[in-house]
N, C-alpha and C positions, 0 to 999 in steps of 0.2 A: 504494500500500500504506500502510495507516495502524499508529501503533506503539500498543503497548497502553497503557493508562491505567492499570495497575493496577502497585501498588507493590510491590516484590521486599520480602521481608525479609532483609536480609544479618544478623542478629544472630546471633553465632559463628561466621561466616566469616574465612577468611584471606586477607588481600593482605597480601602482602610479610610485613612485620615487625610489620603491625597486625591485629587481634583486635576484630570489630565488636563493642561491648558493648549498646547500644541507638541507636534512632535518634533525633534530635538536633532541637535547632526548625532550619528549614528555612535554607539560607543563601543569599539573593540569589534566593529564589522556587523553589530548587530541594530535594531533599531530599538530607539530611545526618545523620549516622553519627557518634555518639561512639568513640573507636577506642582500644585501649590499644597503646602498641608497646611491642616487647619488652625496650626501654633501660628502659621504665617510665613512661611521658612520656603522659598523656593528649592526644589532638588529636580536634579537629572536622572531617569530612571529607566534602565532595560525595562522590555515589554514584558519578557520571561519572566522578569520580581515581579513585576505587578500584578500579572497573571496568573502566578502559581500562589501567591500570598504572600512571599516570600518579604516584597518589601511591604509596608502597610503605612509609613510615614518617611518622612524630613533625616528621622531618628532621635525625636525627642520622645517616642514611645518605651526607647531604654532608659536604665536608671541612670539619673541626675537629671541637673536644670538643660533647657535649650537657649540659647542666646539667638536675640534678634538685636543686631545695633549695638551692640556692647550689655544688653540686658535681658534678663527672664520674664518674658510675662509672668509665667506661673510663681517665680516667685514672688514676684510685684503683689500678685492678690495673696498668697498667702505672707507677704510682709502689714495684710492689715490685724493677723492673729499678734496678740503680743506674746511676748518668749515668756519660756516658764519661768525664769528668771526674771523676768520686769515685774518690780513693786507695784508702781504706778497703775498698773492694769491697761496702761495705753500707750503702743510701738512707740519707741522714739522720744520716750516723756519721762525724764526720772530726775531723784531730785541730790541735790546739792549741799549735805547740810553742811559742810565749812562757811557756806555761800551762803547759806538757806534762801535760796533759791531752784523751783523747778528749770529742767532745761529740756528744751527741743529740739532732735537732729535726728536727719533726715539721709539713708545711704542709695544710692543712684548710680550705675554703673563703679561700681567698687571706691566710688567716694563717698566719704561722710558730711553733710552737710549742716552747719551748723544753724540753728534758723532764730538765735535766743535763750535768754534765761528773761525767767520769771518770778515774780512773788506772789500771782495767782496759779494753782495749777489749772483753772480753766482757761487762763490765757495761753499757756504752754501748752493745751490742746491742741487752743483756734489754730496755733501758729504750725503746731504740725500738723495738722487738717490742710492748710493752705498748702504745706511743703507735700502734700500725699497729690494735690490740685496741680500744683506748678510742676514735679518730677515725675512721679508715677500715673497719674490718672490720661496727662496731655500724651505720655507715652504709648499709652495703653491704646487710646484713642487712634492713636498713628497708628498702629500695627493693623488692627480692626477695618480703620480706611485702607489701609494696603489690599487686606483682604479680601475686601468688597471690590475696590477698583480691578486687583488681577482676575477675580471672578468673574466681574460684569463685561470683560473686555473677552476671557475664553468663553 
């Protein structure tokens, strides 16, 4: 029995967490699928992974974070649980008592940003509230719009 020679188009198909957007120059003689996953991560993919199961994502479905831009979404949302370790009950908000003052900081691509001390700790909230607005949330936002635009264009 011989296989056929003719090319499937997988473009707007699903495997796994990936969304075929077009097909791609060919990789190692074989052909190959630009693919968007749904972390937001463009990847190049043999027909063969995609079709046997093989590949299902980007590769952020293995363990650890994925980075988009210098950052993890996934961990940006789970940066609004605070650590077992925070007193305060709230990321980024602890206090100072040499100072006795609360302080707000804020970490964004492997920097720590510092956003304040206070002598309210509701103001050390707001302020890391804002800093979750201005670093994390506008980022977030970006990834999201990537995602829709690569979608709406395959």
């Amino acid at each position: 029995m011989s296989h056929s020679r003719q090319k499937l188009d997988l473009t707007g198909q699903r495997y796994g967490k990936l969304t075929v957007l077009y097909q791609a120059e060919n990789m190692g003689g074989r052909t190959a699928w630009r693919c968007l996953c749904d972390c937001g991560n463009l990847v190049t993919v043999r027909s063969q992974g995609l079709r046997s199961g093989h590949t299902k994502s980007c590769g952020c479905m293995r363990k650890g974070p994925i980075y988009v831009d210098g950052a993890s979404p996934d961990m940006l949302w789970a940066a609004k649980i605070a650590r077992k370790n925070n007193t305060s009950g709230v990321p980024g908000v602890d206090w100072l008592p040499k100072k006795g003052l609360w302080r707000a900081t804020i970490c964004f691509k492997g920097k720590r940003h510092y956003l304040g001390s206070y002598r309210k700790f509701e103001d050390a909230v707001k302020a890391r509230k804002r800093g979750e607005e201005e670093f994390h949330d506008r980022f977030l936002r970006e990834v999201q719009r990537k995602q829709k635009r690569f979608a709406a264009r395959y």
